[in-house]
KOLDREN-85321 format. One line per 2 residues: number of its first residue (from 1); their letters; for each residue y negated, z, x negated of N, C-alpha, C. Coordinates in pm, 1 decimal. Each point is the difference from the previous one (the first is absolute). Layout:
NUM = A = Y Z X Y Z X Y Z X ~ ...
***
This chain:
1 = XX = 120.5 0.0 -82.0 -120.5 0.0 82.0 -126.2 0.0 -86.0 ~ -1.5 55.1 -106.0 -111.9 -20.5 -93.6 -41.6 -138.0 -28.2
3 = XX = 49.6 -54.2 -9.2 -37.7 -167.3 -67.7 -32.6 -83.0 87.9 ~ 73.8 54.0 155.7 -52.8 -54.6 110.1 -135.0 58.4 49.1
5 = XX = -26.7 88.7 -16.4 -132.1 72.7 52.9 -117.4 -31.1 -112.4 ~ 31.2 38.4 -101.4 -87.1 -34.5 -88.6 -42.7 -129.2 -95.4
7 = XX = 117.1 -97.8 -4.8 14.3 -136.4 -55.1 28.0 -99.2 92.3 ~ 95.2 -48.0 65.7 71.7 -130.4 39.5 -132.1 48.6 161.8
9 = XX = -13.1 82.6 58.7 -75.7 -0.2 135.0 -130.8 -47.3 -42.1 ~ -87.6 66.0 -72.1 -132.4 -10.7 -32.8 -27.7 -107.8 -58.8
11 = XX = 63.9 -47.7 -52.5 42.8 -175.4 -72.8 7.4 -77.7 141.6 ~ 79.9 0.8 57.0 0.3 -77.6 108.6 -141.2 5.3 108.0
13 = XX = -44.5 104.3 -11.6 -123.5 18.3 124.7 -136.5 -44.9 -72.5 ~ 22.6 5.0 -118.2 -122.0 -86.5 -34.4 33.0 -165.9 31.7
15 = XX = 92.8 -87.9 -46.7 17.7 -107.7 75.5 -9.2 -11.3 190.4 ~ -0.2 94.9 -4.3 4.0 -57.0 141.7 -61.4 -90.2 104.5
17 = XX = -130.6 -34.3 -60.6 -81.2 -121.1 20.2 -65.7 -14.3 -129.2 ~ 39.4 -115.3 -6.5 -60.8 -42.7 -154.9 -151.2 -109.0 22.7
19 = XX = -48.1 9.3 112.4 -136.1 -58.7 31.6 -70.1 150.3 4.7 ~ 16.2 75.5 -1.8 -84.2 138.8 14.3 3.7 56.8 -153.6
21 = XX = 108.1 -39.7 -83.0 22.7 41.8 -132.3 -113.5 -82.6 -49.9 ~ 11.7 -136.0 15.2 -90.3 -123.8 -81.1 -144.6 54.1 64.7
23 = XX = -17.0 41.8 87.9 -150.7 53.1 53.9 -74.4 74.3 -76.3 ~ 101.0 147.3 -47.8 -15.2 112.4 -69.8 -5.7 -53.6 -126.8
25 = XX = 60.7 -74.2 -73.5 -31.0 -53.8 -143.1 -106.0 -68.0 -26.0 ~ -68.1 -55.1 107.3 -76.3 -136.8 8.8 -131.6 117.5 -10.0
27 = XX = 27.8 101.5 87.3 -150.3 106.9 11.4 20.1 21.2 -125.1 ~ 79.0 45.9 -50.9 7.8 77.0 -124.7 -64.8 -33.7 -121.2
29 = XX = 53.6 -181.3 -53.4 -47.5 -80.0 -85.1 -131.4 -3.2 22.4 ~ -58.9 -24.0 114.4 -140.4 14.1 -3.3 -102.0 51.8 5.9
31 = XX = 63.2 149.0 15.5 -74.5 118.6 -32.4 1.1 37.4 -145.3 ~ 76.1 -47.0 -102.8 37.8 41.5 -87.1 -87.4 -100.5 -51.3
33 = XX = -15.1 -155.3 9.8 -69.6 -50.3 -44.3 -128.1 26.0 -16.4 ~ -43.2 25.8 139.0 -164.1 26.0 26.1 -43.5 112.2 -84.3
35 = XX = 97.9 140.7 -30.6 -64.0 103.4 -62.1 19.2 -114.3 -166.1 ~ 100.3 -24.3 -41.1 -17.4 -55.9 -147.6 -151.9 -94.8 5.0
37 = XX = -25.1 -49.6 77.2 -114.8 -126.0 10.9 -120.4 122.6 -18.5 ~ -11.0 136.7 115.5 -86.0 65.5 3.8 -42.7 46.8 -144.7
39 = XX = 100.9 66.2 -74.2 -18.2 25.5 -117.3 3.6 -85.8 -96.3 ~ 5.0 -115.6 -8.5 -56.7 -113.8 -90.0 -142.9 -20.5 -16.9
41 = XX = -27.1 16.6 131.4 -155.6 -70.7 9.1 -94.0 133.2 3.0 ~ 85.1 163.3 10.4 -127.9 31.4 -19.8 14.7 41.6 -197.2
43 = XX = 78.6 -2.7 -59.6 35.8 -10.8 -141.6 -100.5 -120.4 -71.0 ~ 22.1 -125.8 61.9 -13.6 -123.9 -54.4 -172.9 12.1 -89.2
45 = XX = -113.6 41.4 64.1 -119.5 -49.2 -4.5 -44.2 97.4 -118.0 ~ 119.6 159.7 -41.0 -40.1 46.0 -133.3 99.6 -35.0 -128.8
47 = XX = 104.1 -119.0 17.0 77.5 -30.4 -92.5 -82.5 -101.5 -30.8 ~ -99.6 -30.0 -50.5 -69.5 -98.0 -69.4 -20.7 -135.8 45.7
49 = XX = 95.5 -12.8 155.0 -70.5 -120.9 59.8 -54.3 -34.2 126.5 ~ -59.5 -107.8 26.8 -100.9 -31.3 93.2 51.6 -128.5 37.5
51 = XX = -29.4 -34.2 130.2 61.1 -122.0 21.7 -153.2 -88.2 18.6 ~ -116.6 94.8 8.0 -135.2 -48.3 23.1 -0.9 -48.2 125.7
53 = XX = 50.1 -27.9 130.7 17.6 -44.9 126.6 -110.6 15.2 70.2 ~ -63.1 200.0 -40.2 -106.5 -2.2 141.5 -128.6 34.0 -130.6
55 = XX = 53.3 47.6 -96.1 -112.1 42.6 -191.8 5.4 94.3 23.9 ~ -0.8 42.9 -142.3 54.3 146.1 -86.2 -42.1 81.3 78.5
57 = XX = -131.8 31.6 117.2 -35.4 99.3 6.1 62.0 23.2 157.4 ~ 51.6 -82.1 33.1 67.6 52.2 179.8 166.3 -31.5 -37.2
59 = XX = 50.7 -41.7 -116.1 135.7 -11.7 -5.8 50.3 139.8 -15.3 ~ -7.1 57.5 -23.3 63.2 162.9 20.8 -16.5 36.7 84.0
61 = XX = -53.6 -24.8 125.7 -38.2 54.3 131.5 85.5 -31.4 60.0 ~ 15.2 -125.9 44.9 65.6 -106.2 47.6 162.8 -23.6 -37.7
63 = XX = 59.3 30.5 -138.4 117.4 60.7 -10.8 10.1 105.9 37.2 ~ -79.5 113.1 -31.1 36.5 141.2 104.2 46.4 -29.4 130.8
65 = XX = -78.1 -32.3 48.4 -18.5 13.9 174.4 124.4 -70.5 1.8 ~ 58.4 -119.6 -12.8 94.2 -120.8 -18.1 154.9 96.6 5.4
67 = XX = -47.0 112.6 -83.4 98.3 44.2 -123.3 36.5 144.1 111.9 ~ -96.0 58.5 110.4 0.2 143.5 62.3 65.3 -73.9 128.6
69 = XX = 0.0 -125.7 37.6 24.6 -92.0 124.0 153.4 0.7 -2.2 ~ 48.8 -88.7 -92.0 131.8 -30.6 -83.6 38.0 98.5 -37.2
71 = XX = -31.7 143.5 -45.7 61.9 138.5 8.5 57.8 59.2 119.9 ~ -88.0 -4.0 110.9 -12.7 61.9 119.6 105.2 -70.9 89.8
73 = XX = -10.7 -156.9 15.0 94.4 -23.5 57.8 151.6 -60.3 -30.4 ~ -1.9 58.8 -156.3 173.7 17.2 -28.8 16.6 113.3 10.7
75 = XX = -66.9 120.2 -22.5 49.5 118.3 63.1 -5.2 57.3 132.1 ~ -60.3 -80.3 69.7 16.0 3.7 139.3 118.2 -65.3 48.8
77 = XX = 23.4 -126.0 -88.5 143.6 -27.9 63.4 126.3 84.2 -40.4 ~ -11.4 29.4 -75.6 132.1 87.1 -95.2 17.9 155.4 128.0
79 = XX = -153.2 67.2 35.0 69.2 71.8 95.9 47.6 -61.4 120.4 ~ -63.8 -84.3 28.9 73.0 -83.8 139.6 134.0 25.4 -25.0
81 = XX = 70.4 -73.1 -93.1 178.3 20.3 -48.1 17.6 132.5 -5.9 ~ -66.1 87.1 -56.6 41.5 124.6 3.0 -3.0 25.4 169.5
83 = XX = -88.1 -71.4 44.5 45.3 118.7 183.4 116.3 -83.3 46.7 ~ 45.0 -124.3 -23.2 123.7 -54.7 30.6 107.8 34.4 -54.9
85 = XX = 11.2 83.2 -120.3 89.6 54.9 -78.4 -15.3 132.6 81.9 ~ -42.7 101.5 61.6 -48.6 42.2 94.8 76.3 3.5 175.2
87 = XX = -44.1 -119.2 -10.8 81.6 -61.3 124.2 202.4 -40.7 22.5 ~ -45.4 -13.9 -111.1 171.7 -13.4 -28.1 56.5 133.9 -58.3
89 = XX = -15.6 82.7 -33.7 38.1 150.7 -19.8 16.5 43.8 167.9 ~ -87.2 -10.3 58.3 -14.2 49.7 139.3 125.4 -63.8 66.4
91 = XX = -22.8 -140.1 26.5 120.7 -45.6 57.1 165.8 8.5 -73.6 ~ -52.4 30.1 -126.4 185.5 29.8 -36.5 25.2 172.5 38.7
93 = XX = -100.0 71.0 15.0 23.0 130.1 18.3 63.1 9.8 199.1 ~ 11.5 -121.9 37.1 25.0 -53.4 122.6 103.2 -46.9 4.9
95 = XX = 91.9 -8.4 -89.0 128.1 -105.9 -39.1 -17.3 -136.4 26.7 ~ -172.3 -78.1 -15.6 -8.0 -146.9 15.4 95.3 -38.2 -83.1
97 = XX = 52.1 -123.5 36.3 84.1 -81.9 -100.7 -79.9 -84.4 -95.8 ~ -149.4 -38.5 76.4 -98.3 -119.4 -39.4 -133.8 -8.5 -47.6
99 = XX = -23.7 -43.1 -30.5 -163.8 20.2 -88.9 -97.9 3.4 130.3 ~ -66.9 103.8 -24.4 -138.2 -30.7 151.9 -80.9 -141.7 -31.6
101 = XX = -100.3 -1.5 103.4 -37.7 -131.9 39.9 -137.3 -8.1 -118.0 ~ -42.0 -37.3 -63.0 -138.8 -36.5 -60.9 -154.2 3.8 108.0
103 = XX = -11.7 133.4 70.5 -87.8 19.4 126.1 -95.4 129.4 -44.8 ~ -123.9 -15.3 58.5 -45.2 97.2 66.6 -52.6 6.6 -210.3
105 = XX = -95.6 -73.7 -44.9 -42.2 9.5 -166.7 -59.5 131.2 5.3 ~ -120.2 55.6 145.8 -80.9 86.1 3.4 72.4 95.4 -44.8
107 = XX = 85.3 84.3 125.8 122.6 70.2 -81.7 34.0 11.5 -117.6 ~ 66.2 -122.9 -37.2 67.3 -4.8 -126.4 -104.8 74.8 -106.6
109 = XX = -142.5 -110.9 -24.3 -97.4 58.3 -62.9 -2.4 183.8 6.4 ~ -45.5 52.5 128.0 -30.7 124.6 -12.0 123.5 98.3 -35.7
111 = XX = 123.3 -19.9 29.9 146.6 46.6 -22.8 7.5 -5.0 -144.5 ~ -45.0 -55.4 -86.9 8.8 -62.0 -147.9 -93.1 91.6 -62.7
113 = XX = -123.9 11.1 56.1 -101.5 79.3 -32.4 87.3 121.8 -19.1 ~ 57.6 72.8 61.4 40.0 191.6 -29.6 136.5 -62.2 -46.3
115 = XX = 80.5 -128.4 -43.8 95.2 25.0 -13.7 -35.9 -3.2 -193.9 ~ -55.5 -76.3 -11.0 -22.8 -7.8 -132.5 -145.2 78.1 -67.2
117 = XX = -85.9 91.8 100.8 -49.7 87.0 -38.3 120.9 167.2 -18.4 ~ 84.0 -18.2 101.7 93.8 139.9 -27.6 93.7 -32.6 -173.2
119 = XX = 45.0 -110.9 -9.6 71.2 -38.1 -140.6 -129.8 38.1 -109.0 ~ -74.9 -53.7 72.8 -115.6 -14.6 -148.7 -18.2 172.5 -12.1
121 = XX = 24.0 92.9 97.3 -98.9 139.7 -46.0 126.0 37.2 -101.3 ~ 113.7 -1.1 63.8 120.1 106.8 -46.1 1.1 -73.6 -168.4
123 = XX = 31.5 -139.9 26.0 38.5 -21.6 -140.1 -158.7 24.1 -114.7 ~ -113.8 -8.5 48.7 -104.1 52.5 -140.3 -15.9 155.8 43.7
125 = XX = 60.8 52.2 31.6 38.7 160.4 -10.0 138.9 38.1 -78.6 ~ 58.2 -79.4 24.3 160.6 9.1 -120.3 -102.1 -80.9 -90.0
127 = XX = -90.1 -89.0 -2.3 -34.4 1.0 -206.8 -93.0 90.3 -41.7 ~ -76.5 60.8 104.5 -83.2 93.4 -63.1 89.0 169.4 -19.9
129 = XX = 96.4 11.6 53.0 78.5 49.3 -29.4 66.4 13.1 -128.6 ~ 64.4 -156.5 -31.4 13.5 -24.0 -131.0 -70.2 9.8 -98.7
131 = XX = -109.0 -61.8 23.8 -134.7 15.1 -104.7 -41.1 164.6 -46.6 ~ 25.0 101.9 84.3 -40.0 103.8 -21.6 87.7 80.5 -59.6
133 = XX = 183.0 -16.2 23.5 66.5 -1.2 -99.6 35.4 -3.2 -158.4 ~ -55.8 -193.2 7.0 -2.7 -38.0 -123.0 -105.0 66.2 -88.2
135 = XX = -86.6 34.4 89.1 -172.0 34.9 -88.0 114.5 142.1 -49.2 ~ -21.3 101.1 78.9 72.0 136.9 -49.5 83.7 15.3 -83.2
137 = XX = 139.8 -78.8 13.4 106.0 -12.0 -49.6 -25.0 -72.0 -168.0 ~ -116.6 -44.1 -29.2 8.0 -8.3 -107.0 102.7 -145.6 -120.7
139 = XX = 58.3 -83.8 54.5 118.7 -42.2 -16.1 120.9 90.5 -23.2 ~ 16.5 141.5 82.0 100.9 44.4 -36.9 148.4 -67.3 106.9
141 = XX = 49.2 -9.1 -60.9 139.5 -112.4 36.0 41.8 91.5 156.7 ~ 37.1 130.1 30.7 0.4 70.1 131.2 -81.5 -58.7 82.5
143 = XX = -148.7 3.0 -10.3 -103.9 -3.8 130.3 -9.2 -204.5 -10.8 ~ 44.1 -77.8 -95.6 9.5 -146.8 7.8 139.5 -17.3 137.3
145 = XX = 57.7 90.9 -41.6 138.6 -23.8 55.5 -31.4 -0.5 148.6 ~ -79.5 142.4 48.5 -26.7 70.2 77.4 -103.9 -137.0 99.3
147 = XX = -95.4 -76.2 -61.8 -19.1 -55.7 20.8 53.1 -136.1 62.0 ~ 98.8 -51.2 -73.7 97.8 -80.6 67.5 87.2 6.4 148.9
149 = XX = -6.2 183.6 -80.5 98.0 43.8 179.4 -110.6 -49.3 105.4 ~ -96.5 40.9 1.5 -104.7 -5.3 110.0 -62.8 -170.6 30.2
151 = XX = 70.1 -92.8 -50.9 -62.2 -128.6 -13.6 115.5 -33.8 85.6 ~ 146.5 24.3 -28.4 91.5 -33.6 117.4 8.1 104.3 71.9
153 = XX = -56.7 96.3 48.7 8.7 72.5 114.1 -117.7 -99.9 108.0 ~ -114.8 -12.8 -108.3 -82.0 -68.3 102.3 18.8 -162.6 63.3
155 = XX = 133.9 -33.4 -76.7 20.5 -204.4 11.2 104.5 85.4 142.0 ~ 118.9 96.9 -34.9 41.9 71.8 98.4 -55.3 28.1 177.5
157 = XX = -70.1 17.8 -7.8 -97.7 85.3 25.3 -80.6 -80.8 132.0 ~ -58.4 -116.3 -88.6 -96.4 -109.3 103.4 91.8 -108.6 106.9
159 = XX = 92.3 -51.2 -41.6 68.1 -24.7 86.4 20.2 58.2 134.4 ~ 76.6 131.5 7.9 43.0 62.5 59.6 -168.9 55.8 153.8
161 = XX = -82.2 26.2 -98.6 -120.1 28.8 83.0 -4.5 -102.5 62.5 ~ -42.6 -154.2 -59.9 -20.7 -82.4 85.9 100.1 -20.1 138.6
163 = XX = 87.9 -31.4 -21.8 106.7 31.4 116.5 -23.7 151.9 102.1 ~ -37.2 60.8 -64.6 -43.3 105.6 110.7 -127.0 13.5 59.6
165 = XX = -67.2 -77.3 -80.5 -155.2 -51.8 64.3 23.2 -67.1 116.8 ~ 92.4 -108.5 -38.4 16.2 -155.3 118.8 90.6 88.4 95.4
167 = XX = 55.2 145.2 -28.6 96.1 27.0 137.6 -122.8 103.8 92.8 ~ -69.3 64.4 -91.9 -102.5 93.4 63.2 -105.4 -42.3 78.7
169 = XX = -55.8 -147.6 -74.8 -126.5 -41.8 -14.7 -145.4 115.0 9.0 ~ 24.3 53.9 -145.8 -102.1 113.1 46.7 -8.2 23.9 -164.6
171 = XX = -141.1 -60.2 -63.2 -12.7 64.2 -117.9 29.0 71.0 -57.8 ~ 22.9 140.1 37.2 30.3 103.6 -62.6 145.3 33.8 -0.1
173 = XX = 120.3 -160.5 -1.1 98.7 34.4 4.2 24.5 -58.9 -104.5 ~ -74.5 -48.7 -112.8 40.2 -5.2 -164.4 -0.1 82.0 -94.4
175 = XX = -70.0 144.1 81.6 14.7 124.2 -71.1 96.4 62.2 33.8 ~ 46.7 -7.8 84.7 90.1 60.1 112.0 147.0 32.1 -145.3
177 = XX = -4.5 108.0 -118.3 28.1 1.5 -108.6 151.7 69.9 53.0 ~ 22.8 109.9 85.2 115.2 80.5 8.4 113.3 -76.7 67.6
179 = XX = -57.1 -82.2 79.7 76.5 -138.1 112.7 76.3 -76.1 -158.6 ~ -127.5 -44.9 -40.8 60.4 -108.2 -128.5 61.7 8.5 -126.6
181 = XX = -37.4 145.1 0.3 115.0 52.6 -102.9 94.0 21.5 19.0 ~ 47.8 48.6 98.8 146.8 22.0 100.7 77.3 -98.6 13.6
183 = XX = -91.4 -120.9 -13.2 105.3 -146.0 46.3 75.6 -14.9 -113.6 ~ -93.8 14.9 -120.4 59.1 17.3 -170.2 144.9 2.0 -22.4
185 = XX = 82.8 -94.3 -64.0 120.1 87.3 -48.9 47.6 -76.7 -117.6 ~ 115.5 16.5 -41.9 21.7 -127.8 -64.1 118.9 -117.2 24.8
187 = XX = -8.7 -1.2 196.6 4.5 -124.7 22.9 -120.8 -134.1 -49.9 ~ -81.3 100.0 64.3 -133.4 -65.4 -6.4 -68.9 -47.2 -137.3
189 = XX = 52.0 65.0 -119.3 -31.1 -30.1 -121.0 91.5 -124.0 -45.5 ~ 115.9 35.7 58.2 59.2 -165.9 -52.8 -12.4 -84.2 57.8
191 = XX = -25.4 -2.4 153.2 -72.0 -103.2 74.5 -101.3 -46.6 -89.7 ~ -117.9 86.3 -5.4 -125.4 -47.6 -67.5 39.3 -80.1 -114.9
193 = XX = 88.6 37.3 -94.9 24.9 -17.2 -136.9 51.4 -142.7 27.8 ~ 128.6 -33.4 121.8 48.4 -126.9 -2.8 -103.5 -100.1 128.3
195 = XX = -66.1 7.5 45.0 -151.0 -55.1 46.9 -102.2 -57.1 -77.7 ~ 12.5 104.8 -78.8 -100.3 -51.0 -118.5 65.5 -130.6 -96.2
197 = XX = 130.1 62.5 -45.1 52.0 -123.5 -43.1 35.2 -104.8 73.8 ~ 14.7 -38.9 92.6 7.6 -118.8 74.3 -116.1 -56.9 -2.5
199 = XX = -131.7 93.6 23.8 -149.2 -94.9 34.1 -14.8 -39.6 -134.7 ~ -19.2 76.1 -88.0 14.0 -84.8 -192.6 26.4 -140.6 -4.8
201 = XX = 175.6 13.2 62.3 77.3 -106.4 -32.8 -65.5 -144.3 105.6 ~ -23.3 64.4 102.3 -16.1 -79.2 106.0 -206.9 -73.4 -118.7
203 = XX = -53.4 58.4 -55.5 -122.9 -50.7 -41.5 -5.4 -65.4 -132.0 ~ 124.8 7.3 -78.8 5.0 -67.1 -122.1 -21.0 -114.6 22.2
205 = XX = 67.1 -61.8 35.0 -29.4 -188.4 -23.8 -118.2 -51.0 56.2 ~ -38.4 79.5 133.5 -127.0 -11.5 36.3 -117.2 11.0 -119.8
207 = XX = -31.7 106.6 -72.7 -70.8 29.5 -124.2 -9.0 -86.3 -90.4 ~ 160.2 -5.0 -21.1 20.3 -94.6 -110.2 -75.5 -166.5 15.9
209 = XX = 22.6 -18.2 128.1 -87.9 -137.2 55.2 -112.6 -26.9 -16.8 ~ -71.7 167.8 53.1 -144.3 -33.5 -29.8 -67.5 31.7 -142.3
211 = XX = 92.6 56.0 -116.7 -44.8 13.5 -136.7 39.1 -160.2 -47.0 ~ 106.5 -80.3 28.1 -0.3 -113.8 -57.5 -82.6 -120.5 -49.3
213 = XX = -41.1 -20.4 154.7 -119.8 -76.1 -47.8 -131.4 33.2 -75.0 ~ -9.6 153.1 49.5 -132.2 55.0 -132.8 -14.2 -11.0 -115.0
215 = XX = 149.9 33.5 -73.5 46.9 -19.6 -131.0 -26.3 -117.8 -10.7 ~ 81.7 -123.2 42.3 -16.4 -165.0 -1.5 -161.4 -25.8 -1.7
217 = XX = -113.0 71.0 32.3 -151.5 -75.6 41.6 -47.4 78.8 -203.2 ~ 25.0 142.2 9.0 -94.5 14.4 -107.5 120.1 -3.2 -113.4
219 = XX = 105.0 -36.9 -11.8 74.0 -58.3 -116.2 -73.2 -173.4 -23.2 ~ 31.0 -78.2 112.2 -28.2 -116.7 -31.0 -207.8 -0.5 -50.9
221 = XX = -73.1 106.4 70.9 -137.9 -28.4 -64.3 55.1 51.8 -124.3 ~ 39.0 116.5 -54.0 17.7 42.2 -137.7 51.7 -160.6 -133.0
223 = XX = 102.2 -41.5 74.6 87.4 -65.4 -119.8 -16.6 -126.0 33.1 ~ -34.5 -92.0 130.7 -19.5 -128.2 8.6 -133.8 -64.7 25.9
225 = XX = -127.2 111.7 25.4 -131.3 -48.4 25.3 -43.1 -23.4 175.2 ~ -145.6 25.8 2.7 -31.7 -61.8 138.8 10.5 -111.2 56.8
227 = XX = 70.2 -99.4 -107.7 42.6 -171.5 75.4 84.0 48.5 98.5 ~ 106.2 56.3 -90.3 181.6 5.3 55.2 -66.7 100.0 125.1
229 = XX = -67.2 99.2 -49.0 63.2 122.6 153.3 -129.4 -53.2 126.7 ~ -64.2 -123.6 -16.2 -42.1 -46.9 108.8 67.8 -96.2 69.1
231 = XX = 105.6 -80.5 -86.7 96.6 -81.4 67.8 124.8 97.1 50.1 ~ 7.9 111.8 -78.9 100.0 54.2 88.7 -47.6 116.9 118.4
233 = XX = -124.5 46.2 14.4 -50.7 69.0 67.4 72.5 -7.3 146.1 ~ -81.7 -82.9 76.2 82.0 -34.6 137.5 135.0 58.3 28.1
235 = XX = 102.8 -98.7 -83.1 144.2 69.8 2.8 -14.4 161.7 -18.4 ~ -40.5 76.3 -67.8 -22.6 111.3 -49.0 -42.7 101.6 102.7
237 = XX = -102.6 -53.7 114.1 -58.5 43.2 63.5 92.0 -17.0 175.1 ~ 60.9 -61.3 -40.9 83.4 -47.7 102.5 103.0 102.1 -23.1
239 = XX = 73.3 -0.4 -112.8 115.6 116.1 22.7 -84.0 152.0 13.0 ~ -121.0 -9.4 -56.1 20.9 185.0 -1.3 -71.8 29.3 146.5
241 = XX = -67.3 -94.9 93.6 -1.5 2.2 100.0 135.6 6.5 95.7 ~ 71.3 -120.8 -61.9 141.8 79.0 130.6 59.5 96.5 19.8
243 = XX = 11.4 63.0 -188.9 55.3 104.8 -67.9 -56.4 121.9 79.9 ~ -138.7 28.4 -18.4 -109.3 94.0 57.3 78.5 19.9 148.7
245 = XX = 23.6 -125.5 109.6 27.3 1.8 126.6 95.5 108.4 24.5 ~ 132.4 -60.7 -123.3 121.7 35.3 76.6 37.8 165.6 -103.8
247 = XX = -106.9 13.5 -53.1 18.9 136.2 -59.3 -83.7 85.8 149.7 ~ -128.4 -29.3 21.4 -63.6 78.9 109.9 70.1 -9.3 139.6
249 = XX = 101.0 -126.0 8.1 110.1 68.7 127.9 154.4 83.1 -23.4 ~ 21.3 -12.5 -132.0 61.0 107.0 -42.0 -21.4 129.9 9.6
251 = XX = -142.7 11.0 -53.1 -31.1 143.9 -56.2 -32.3 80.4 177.9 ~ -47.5 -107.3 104.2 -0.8 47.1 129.9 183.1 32.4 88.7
253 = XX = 77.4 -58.9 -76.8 112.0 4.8 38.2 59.6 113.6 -33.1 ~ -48.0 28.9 -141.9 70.8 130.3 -28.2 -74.0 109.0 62.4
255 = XX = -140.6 43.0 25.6 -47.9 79.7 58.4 57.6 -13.5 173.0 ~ 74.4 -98.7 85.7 76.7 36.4 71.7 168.2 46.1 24.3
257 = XX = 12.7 -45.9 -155.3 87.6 124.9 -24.8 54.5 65.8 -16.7 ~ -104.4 39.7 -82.5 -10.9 179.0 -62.6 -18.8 107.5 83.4
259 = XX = -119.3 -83.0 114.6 -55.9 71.5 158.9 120.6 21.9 72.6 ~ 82.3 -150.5 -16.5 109.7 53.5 81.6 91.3 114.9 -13.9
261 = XX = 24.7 -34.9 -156.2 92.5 137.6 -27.6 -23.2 123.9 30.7 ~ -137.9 28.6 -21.9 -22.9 148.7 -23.8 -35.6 29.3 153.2
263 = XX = -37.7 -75.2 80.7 19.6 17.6 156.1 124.6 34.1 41.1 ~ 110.2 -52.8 -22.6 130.6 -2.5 21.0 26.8 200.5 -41.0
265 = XX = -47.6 26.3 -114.7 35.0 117.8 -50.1 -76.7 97.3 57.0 ~ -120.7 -30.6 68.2 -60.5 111.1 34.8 96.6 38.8 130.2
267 = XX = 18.5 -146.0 59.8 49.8 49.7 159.4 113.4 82.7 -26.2 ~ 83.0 -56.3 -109.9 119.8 97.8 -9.5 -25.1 123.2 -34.2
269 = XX = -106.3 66.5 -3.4 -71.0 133.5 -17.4 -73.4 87.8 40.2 ~ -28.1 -115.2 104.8 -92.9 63.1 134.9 86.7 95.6 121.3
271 = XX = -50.6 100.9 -0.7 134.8 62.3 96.7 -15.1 -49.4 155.7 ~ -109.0 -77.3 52.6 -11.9 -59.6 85.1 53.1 -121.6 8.9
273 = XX = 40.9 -100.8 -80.2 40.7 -85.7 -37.5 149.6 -52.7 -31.2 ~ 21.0 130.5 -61.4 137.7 6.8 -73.8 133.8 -33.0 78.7
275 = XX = -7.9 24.1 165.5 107.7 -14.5 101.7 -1.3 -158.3 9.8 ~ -104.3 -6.0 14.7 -24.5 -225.4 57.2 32.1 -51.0 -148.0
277 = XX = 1.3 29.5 -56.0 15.9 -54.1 -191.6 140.0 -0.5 -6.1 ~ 45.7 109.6 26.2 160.6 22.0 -61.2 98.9 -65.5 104.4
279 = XX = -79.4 -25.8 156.1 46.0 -52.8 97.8 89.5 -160.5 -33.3 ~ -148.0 -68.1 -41.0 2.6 -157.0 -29.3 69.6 -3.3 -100.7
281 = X = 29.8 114.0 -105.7 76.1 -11.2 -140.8 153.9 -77.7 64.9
***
């Protein structure tokens, strides 16, 4: 039952419509793009160049603003996915078989807002945590160690909240610390441990795709000149664009699931839950 609950099921429920998968990758790539674009252009105008377009003295303006635009709305899309990642926690905490519908963005948007403001508090409180450690501890090898414990208590840790967020829907159920420590065991650690290794495995070749052609653009400027890497540009730009695609519907694939799994584990832990869970087993 392990491999079914936690591997071969959650594997399968992310396919389950693969036009809603290609949706989620498609947001993804282009949120990811827009923040890289955002931070290009507002970088660009103090790395020593100018394109002279509007003159020296409104081109830094004009990449800013360009640069706060193209910030704003790749991270506006990225929580959108987060409230659909969101949405699909909810409905598997339902025993859906199927990916929800791509509806209701307002939602999604504001659902995304506390889902990835509750991740964002806990995890820069486990580093300032750490940080205050490391400062004390001195490099002494105990409080480094000590440190580590608390880096997977907190990778531990966020999962599990989120799933009890999407079952509560109530902010203050990512603190909700005595609930989420309780779920703790070390089922749950080798779950995590073999989750993790599947999403790895599941992102290598993806990675590997999109480092290929990078290598190929500034090897060929290094060793063959700007003739060659303008005749080969295009091609170049062509793979690490597809590459980019099918890594950002991957990397959305595995975040359904990982969601799935650890949904699967909460219900089996929920004492409300636990009768309809062991039922369908």
């Amino acid at each position: 039952m392990f491999f079914e609950n936690y591997v071969f099921g959650p594997l399968k429920y992310g396919l389950s419509d693969l036009s809603k998968l290609l949706k989620g990758g498609i947001i993804y790539a282009v949120s990811i793009f827009l923040l890289i674009l955002g931070i290009f252009l507002a970088v660009y105008p103090y790395a020593g160049a100018n394109l002279h377009i509007f003159g020296t003295a409104t081109n830094s303006l004009v990449f800013a603003v360009v640069a706060l635009l193209a910030s704003l709305l790749g991270l506006g899309l990225l929580i959108v996915l987060n409230g659909y990642i969101l949405k699909v926690i909810k409905l598997s905490l339902e025993k859906s078989v199927e990916l929800p519908e791509w509806a209701n963005y307002w939602d999604m948007l504001k659902n995304g807002v506390v889902f990835t403001l509750g991740i964002a508090v806990i995890a820069v409180f486990g580093s300032i945590l750490q940080n205050i450690i490391t400062y004390i501890g001195n490099d002494s090898m105990a409080l480094i160690v000590l440190s580590m414990v608390i880096q997977l208590i907190i990778s531990l840790y966020i999962p599990l909240s989120v799933v009890n967020f999407a079952q509560e829907d109530n902010f203050g159920a990512f603190f909700d610390i005595p609930k989420i420590f309780k779920m703790m065991s070390f089922e749950y650690l080798g779950m995590f441990i073999v989750v993790s290794i599947i999403s790895i495995l599941l992102m290598i070749i993806p990675m590997i795709l999109v480092i290929f052609p990078l290598i190929g653009f500034f090897g060929m400027n290094i060793y063959t000149g700007p003739k060659m890497l303008f005749m080969a540009s295009p091609l170049l730009l062509g793979v690490a664009l597809f590459a980019f695609i099918v890594f950002s519907i991957v990397a959305v694939y595995v975040s359904f699931y990982s969601y799935g799994a650890y949904t699967n584990y909460f219900i089996s832990k929920s004492p409300e839950k636990i009768v309809d869970f062991n039922q369908e087993l």
